[in-house]
C-alpha positions as CSV (number, residue, x, y, z in Angstrom):
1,X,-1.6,18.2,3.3
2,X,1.8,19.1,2.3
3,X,4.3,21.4,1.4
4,X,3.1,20.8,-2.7
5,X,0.9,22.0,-4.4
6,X,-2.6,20.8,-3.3
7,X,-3.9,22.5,0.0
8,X,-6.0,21.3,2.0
9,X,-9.6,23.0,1.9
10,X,-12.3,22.2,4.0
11,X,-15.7,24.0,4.0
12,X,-16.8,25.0,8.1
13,X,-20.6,24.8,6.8
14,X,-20.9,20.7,6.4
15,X,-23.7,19.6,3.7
16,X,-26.7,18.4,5.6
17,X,-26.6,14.3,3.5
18,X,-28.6,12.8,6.2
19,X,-26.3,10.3,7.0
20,X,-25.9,8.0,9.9
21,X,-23.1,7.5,12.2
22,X,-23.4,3.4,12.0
23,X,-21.4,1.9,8.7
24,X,-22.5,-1.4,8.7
25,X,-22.7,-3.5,5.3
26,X,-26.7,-3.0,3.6
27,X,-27.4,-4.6,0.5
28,X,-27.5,-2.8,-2.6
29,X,-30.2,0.4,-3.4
30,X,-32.8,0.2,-5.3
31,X,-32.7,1.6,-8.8
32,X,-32.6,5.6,-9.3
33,X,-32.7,5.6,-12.3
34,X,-35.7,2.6,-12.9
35,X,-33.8,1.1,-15.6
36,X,-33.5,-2.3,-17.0
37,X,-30.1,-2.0,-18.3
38,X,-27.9,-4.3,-16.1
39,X,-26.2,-7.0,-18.2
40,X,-24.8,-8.8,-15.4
41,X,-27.0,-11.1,-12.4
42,X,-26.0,-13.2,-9.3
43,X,-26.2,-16.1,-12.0
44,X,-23.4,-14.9,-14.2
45,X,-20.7,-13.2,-11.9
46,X,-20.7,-11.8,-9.0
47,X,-19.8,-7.9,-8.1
48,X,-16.5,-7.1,-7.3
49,X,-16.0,-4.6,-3.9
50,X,-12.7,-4.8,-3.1
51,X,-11.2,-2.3,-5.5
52,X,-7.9,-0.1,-5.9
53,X,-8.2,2.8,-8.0
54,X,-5.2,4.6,-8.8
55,X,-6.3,8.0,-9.5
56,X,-3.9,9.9,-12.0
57,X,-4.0,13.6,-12.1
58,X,-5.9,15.6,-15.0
59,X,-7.1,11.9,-16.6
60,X,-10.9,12.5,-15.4
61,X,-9.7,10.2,-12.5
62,X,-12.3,13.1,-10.4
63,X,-15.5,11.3,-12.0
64,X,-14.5,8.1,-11.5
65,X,-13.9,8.7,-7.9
66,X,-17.2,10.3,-7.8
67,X,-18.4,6.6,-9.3
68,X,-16.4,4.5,-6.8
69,X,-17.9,7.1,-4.1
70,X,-21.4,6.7,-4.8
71,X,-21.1,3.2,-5.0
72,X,-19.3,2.2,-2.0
73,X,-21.3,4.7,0.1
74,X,-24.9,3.2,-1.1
75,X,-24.0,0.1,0.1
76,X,-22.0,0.7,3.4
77,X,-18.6,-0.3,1.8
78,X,-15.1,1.0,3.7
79,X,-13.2,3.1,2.0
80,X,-9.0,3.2,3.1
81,X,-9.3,6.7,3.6
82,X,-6.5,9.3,4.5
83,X,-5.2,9.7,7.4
84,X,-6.3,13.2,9.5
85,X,-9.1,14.0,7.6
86,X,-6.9,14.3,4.3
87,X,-7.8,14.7,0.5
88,X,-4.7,12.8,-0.4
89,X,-3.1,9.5,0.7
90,X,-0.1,12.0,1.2
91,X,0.5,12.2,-2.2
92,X,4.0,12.3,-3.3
93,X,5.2,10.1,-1.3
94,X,5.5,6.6,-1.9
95,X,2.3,4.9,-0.1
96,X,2.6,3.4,3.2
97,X,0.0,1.6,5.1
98,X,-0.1,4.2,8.1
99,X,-1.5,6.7,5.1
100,X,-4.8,5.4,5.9
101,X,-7.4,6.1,8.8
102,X,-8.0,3.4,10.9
103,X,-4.9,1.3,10.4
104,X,-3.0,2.0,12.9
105,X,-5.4,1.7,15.5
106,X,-6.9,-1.1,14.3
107,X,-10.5,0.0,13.8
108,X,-11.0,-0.9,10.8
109,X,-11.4,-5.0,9.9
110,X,-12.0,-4.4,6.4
111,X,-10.9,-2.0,3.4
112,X,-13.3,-2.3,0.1
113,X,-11.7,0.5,-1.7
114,X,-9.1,2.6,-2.1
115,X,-9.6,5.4,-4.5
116,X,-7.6,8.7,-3.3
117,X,-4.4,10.6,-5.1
118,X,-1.3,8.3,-4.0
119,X,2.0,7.4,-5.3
120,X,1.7,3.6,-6.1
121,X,3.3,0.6,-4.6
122,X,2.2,-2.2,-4.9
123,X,3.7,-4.1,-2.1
124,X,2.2,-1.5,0.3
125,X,-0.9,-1.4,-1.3
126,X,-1.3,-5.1,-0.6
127,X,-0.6,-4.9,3.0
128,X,-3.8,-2.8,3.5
129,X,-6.2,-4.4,0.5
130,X,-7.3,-8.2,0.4
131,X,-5.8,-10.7,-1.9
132,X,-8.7,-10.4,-4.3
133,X,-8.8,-6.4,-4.8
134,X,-8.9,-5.4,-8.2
135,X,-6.7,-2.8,-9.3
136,X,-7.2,-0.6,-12.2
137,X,-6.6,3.1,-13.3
138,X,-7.0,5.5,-16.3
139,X,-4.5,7.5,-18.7
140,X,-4.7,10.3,-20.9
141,X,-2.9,11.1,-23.9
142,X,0.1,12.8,-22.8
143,X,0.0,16.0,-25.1
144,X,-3.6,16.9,-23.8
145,X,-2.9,16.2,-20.5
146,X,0.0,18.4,-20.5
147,X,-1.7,21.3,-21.5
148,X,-4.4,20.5,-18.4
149,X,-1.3,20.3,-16.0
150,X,0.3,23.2,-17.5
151,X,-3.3,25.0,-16.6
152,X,-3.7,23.8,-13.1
153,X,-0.7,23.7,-12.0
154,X,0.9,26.6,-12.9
155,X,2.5,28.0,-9.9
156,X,4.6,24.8,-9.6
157,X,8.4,26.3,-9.4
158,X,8.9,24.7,-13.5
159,X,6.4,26.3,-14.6
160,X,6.2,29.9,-12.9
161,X,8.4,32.1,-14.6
162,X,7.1,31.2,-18.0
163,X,4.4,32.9,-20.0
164,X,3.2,29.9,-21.9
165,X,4.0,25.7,-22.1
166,X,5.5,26.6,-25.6
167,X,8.0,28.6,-23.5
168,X,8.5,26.1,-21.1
169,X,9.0,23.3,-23.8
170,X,11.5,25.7,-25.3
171,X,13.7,25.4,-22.4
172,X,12.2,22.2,-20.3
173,X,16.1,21.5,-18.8
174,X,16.4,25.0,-18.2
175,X,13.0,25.8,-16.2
176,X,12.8,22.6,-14.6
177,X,14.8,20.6,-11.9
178,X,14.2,17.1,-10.4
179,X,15.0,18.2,-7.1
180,X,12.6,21.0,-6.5
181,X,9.4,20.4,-4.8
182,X,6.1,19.9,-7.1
183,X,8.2,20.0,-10.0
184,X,7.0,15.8,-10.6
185,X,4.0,17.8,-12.3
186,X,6.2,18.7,-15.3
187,X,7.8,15.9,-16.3
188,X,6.3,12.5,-17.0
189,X,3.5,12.7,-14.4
190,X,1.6,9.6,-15.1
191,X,5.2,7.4,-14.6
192,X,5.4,8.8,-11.7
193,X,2.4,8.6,-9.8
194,X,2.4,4.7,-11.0
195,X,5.5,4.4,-8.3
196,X,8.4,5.1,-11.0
197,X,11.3,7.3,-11.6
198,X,10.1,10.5,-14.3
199,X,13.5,11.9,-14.7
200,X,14.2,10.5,-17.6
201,X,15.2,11.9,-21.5
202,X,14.1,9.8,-24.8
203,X,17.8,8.6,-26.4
204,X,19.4,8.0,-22.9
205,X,21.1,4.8,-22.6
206,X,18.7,2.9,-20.4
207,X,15.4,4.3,-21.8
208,X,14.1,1.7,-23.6
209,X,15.0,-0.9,-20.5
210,X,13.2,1.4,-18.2
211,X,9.9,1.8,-20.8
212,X,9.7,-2.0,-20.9
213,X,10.0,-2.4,-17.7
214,X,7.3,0.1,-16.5
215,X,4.9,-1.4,-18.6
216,X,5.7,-4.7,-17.6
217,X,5.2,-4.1,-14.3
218,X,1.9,-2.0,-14.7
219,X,0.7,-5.1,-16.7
220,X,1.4,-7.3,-13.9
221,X,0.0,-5.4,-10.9
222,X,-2.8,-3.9,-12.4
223,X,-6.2,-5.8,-14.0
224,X,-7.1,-3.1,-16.2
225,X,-6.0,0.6,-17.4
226,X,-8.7,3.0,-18.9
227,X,-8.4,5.8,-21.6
228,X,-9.7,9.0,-20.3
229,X,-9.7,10.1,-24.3
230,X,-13.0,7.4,-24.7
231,X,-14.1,7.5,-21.3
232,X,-17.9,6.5,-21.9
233,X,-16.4,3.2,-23.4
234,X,-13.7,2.9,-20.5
235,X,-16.9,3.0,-18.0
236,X,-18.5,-0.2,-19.7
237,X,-15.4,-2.0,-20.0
238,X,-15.3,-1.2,-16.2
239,X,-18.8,-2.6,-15.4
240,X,-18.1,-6.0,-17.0
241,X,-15.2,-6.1,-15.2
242,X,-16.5,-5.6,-11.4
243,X,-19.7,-7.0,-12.4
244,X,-21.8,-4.0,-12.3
245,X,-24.4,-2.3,-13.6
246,X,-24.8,0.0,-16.3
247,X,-26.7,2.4,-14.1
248,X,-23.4,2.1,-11.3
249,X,-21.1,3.6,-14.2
250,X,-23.3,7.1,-14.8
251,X,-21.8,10.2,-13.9
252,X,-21.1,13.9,-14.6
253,X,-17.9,15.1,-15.5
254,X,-16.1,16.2,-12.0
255,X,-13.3,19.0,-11.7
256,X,-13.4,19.7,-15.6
257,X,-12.6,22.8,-16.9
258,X,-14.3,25.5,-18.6
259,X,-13.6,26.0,-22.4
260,X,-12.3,29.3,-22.1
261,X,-9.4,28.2,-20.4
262,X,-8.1,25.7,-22.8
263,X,-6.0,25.9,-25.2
264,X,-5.4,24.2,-28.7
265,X,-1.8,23.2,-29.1
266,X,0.0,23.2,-32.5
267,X,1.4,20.0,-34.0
268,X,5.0,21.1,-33.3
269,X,3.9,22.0,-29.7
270,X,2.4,18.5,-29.6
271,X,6.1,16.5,-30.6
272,X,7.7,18.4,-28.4
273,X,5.5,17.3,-25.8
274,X,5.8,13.9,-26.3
275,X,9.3,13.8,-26.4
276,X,9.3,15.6,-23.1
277,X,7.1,12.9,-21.8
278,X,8.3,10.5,-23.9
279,X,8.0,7.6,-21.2
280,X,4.8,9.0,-20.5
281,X,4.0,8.5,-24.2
282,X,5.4,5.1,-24.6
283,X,3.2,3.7,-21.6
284,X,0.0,5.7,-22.7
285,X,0.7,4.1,-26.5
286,X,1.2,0.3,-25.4
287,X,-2.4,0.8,-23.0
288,X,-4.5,2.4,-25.8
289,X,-4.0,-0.7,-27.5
290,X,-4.4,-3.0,-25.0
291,X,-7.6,-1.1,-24.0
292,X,-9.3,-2.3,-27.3
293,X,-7.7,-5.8,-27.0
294,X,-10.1,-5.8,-23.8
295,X,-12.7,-4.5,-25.3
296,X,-13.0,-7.1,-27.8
297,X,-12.5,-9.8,-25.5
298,X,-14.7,-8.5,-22.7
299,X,-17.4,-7.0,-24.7
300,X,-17.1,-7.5,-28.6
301,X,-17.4,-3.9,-30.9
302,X,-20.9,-3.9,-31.2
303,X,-22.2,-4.3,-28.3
304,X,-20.2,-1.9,-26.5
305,X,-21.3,0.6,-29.3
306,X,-25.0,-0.3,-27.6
307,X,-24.1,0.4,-24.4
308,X,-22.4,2.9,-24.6
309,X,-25.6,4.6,-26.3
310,X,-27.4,3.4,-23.1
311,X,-25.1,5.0,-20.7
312,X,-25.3,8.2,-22.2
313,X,-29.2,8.3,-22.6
314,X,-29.0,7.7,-19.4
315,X,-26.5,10.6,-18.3
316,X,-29.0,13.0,-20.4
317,X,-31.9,11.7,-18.1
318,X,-30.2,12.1,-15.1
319,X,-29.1,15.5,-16.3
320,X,-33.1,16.7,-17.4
321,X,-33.4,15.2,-13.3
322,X,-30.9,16.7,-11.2
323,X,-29.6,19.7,-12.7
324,X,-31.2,23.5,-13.9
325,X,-28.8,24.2,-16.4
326,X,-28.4,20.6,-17.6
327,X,-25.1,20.6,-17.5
328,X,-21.9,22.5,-15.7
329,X,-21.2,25.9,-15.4
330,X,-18.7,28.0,-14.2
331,X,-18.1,28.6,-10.2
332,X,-19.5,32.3,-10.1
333,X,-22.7,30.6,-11.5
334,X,-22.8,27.6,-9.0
335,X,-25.4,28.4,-6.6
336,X,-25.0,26.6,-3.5
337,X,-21.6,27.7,-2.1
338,X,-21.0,24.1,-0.8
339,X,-21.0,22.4,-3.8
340,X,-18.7,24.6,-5.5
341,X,-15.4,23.1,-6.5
342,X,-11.7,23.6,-4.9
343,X,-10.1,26.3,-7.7
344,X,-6.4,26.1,-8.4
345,X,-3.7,27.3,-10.9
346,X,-5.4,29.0,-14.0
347,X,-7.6,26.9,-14.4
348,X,-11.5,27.5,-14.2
349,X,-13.0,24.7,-12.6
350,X,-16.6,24.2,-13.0
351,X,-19.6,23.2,-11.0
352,X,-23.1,22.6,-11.2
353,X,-26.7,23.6,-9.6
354,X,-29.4,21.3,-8.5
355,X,-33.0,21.4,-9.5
356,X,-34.5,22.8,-6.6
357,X,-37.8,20.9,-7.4
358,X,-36.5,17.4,-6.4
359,X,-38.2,15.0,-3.6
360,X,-35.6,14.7,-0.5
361,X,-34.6,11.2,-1.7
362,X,-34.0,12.0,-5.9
363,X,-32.4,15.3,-4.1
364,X,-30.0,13.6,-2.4
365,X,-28.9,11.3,-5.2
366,X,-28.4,14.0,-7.5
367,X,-26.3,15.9,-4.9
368,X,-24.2,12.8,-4.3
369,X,-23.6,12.8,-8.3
370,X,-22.0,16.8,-8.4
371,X,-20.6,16.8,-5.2
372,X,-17.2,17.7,-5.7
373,X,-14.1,15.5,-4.5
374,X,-13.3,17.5,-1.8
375,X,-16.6,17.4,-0.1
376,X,-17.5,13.9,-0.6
377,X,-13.8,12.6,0.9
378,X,-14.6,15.1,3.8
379,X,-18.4,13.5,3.8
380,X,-17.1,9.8,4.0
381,X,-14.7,10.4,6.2
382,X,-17.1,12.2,8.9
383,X,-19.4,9.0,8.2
384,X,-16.9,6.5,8.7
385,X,-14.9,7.8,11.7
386,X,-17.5,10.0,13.5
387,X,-15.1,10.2,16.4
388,X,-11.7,11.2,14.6
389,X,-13.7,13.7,12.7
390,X,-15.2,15.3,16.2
391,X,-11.6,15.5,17.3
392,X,-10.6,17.5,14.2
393,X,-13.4,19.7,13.9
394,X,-13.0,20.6,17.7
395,X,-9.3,21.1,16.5
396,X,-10.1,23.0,13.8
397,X,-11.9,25.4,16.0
398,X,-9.5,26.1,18.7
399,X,-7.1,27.3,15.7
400,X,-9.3,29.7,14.3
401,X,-10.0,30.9,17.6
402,X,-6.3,30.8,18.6
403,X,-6.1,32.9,14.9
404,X,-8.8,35.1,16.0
405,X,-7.4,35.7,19.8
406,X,-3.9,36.4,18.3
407,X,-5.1,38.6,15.6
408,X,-7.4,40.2,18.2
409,X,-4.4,40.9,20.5
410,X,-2.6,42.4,17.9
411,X,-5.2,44.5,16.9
412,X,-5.8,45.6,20.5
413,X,-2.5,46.1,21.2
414,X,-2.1,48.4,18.4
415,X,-5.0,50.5,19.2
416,X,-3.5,50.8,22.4
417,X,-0.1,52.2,21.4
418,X,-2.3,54.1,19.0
419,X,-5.0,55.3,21.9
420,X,-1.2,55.5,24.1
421,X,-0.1,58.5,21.3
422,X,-3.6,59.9,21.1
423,X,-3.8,60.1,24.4
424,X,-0.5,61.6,25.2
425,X,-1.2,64.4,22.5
426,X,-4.9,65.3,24.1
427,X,-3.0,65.8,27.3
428,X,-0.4,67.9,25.7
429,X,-3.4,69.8,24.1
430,X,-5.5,70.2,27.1
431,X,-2.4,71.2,28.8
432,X,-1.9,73.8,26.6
433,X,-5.2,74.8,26.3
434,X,-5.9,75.7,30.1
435,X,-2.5,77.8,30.5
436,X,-4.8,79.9,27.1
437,X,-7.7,80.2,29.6
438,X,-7.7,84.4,30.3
C-alpha cells in the first residue's frame, strides 16, 4: 500500500458471498429486518446514492463504511474503489483521480460512492464524483482519539521510543518531526486527512487565520460532519439526510477495541492533549455544535430521542439474529479465520462469530454486517472488476511461488554445501576405515 503504516493484507482463502460477476443497477432489497420504521417515501424525498465519505482514522469511520458497503452493494451501486486491489485511496497522499479503479481505463461510467481512507481534496474529488454527491464525514473528540491513535499506531517513528502518550506529550517536539514518514498520526490527524497542513502549535502567529480558515472550508465542501462521541444520533441525522431508512443505518461496531487495551487518561493528560491538537480541537469544538444545530433543524430533540430508541432495538434484534455471543469478542475467540480482523499496533481489535443456525439468505446478511473492512473492500472489488482481480490473484501467485522457488533454492543449495561437507568427511572416513581393514 505504502511505505506507512497500514499494510496491505489480503486473506488467499476468499469468503464464499455468492456473488455475481454482472454489477448492474437492481432496485432496492427487501426488508431484513421486517420493520416499519422508515420515516422517509418516494413522496417526500428521494434517496441520495451518490455519496463521498471521508473516512477519518479511529472516529468509528470502520462502521460507517461497513453501512455505505452494505448499502451500495444490495443495490448494485459503484463504488470509486482503489486502484490495484488496495485498502486505501493511497492514503497520504493528496487524492488524485488515477487513485481509483477504473478511471483510467475508462470502464467505469458511473461512481456512487466513495468511502475509502484518502487525503481530501476537493477539487479532485469532484473530477471523479457527480455534481450532486454528498459529502459528509465524522470526528471524534481529540483527547479520546488520541489515546486510540496512540494504541494503534504505536510503531509510528513519534511514538516508538516512548513507554506511554504521557511520555510522548512530555516531549511532543522532541519525539516527533514533520518530516518523518507516518509521523501525520501524531499530530493533528483529523486536519490533516481533511487535505490541511497539521504542523502547527496553538499561540503561533497565524493560528487563529489557519483554524478559521479550515473550518470555513470544511463548512463549504462538506454537507454534513458527524460526532463519533453520539454515533447512534449521528446515524439518524444521516438517514434524513440521504433519505434513508432507519433499517439502512444499523450496524455493529467495526475495528473497535477491546476494553483491556484502553486506557483512562487524567485531566492534565487530557489539556495537554488538546493543546497538542489544538487545531484539531478547535475544528472538533465548532462541529459538535453545529452537529446539534442540524439536529434541530433536520429532526427536532424529541424525535430523534425516538429513533434513536428504534435503531438500537433494532441493533439488539439483529444481534439475538446474527451473532452467538451477541456481541464482539476478542480475535482468539473469533471463529471463522476469515472474518477475523486486520491486527495492528497494541491495539486488540475485535471480531465477531455468526450463529451457525441461520438460513443461507439471513446468513449472508449477517456476515455482510461483521465482515471486517478489509474483506469487504477486497469482496467489492473482486465483484466489481472480476477481470483486474483475476490478474492480481494470478499475480499474487506467481510471487508466492517465486518466494517459495527462491526459498526452495536456498534451502537446496544449502543442503547441498551441507551434503558437499558430509560427503567429503564419509569419504575421508571410509578412507580411513579400509586402510584399518587387517
Amino acid at each position: 500500500l505504502k511505505g506507512r503504516v497500514h499494510l496491505i493484507v489480503g486473506t488467499r482463502k476468499d469468503l464464499n458471498l455468492g456473488t455475481e460477476k454482472t454489477f448492474t443497477r437492481s432496485p432496492a432489497p427487501s426488508s431484513f429486518l421486517n420493520t416499519q420504521n422508515s420515516t422517509h417515501t418516494q413522496a417526500t424525498c428521494h434517496p441520495k446514492s451518490h455519496i463521498v465519505f471521508l473516512k477519518t482514522h479511529k472516529t468509528a469511520s470502520s462502521t460507517i463504511l461497513n453501512i455505505l458497503y452494505r448499502y451500495g452493494e444490495s443495490r448494485n451501486l459503484t463504488f470509486a474503489l482503489p486502484l490495484n486491489k488496495q485498502s486505501q485511496l493511497f492514503y497520504p497522499f493528496f487524492f488524485v483521480p488515477h487513485f481509483v479503479e477504473g478511471v483510467s481505463s475508462r470502464s467505469v461510467k458511473e461512481f456512487h460512492i466513495m468511502c475509502n481512507h484518502m487525503r481530501f481534496k476537493k477539487s479532485e474529488v469532484a473530477k471523479v464524483m457527480p455534481q450532486d454527491t454528498f459529502y459528509f464525514s465524522i470526528l471524534r473528540h481529540p483527547v479520546a482519539m488520541m489515546e486510540s491513535i496512540f494504541s494503534y499506531y504505536k510503531s509510528i517513528p513519534a511514538f516508538r521510543k516512548t513507554f506511554s502518550l504521557e511520555d510522548f506529550l512530555d516531549n511532543s517536539w522532541r519525539n516527533y518531526s514533520a518530516s518523518v514518514a507516518n509521523n501525520h498520526y501524531a499530530h493533528n490527524i483529523l486536519a490533516f486527512d481533511f487535505g490541511f497542513k497539521n504542523n502547527i502549535a496553538v499561540g503561533t502567529g497565524d493560528f487563529e487565520e489557519r483554524t478559521t480558515v479550515a473550518i470555513q472550508t470544511i463548512e463549504q465542501d462538506f454537507n454534513l460532519i458527524l460526532i463519533s462521541e453520539y454515533f447512534d444520533e449521528s446515524m439518524v441525522l444521516l438517514k434524513y439526510s440521504l433519505c434513508w431508512s432507519l433499517e439502512d443505518m444499523v450496524s455493529f461496531r467495526l475495528n473497535s477495541r477491546s476494553e483491556q487495551t484502553r486506557h483512562s487518561l487524567s485531566p492534565n493528560t487530557a489539556e495537554k492533549i488538546k493543546m497538542w491538537n489544538a487545531l484539531d480541537w478547535r475544528i472538533y469544538l465548532h462541529f459538535n455544535t453545529t452537529f446539534w444545530h442540524k439536529v434541530d433543524s433536520l429532526v427536532g430533540r424529541q424525535k430523534m430521542e425516538r429513533e434513536v430508541a428504534q435503531l438500537r432495538k433494532l441493533q439488539v434484534k439483529l444481534a439475538n439474529t446474527c451473532l452467538t455471543d451477541r456481541g464482539a469478542v476478542d480475535p482468539s475467540l473469533v471463529k471463522d479465520a476469515r472474518l477475523k480482523p486486520f491486527q495492528y499496533g497494541t491495539a486488540v481489535i475485535q471480531g465477531y462469530n455468526l450463529n451457525p443456525n441461520l438460513d443461507i439468505q439471513t446468513k449472508t446478511k449477517c456476515q455482510r454486517l461483521i465482515l471486517p473492512e478489509l474483506q469487504y473492500t477486497h469482496h467489492l472489488y473482486t465483484k466489481q472488476f472480476p477481470k483486474e482481480a483475476a490478474k492480481h490473484k494470478q499475480a499474487t501467485k506467481i510471487e508466492w511461488e517465486d518466494l517459495s522457488s527462491l526459498t526452495l533454492r536456498s534451502k537446496l543449495s544449502s543442503l547441498k554445501n551441507q551434503w558437499g561437507s558430509t560427503s567429503s568427511l564419509l569419504t575421508k572416513t571410509e578412507a580411513n576405515n579400509k586402510t584399518r581393514i587387517p
